[in-house]
C-alpha positions in Angstrom: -38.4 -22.4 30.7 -36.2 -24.3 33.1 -34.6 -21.9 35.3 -30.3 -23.3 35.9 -28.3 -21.8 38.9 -24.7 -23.3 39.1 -22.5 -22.9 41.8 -19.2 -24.1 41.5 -17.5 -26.0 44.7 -14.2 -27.1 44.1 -11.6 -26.6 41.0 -8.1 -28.3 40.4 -5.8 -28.9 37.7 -8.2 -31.5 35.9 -11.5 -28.9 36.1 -14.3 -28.1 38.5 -17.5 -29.5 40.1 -20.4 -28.1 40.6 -23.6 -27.8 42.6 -26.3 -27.1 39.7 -29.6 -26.4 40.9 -33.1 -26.9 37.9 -36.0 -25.6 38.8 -38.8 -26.4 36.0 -42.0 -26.7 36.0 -42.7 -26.4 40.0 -40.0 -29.1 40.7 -36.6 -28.8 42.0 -33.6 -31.2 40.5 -30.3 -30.8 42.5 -26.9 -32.2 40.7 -23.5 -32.4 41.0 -21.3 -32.2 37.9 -17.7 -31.8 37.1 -16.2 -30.5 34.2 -12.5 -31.1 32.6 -10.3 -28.5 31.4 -10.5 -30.8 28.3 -14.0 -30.6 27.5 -14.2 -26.8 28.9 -11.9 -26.0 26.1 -13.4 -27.8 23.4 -16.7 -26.4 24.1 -16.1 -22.9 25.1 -12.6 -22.7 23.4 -11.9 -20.4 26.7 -14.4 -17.8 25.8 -17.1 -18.3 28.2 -16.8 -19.2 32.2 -16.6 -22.8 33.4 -20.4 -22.0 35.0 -21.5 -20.9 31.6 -20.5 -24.3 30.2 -22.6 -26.0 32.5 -25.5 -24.4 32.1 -25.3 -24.3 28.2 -24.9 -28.4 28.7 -28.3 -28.1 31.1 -29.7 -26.4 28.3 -28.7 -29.0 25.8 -29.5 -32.0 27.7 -33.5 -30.4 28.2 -33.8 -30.1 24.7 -33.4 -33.8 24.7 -35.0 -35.2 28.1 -37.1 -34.2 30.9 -35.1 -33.1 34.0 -36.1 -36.2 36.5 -33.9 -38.4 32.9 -31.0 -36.5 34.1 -28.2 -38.5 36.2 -27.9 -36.6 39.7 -23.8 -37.5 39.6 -22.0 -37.0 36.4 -19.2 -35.5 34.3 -19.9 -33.2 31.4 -17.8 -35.7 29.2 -20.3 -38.2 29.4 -22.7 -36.9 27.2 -21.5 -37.2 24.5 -22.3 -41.1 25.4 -25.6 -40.5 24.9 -25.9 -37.7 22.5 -23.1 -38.1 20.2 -24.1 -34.7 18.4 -22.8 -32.8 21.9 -19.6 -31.7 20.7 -21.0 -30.1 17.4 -24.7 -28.9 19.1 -23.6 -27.9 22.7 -21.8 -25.0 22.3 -24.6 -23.2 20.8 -26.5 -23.4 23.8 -23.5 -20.6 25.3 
C-alpha cells in the first residue's frame, strides 16, 4: 500500500497547497497540490483536516491509476475532470 505524507505550505482565503510526498512500490512521487475552501467543504463538509482531504483524494486517484499517471502540479478540483464519480466516491476514502 502506497504510503501518502502531506505537508501543507501555504493557506489563504481561497485554500491551501501542499507538498504531498507517495512512496509506492520502492519509488518516490513528489507533488504539489492545492485545495479550495470550495471543494474542502464539499468533500469533508468541515469534518476532517485540509491534509486529510488530500490524502483521501491520493487514495482515490490510486484506485484509478498508477502513481507515475498522476500530474506533478494540480488542484484537487480537477479531478473530477477525469473521474467524474469524485464528488460521490472521494469522500469515502476519509
Amino acid at each position: 500500500m502506497a504510503e501518502i505524507d502531506v505537508k501543507t505550505e501555504t493557506d489563504s482565503d481561497r485554500g491551501w497547497t501542499f507538498d504531498v510526498e507517495l512512496r509506492d512500490n520502492g519509488q518516490t512521487f513528489t507533488y504539489e497540490v492545492s485545495l479550495s475552501w470550495s471543494d474542502y467543504d464539499l468533500w469533508s463538509h468541515g469534518q476532517f483536516a485540509p491534509e486529510r482531504v488530500v490524502q483521501a483524494a491520493f487514495r482515490f486517484l490510486l484506485e484509478r491509476e498508477p502513481a507515475s499517471a498522476i500530474l506533478s502540479k494540480f488542484d484537487c478540483g480537477v479531478i473530477r475532470r477525469y473521474f467524474p464519480d469524485a464528488d460521490r466516491e472521494l469522500p469515502k476514502h476519509m
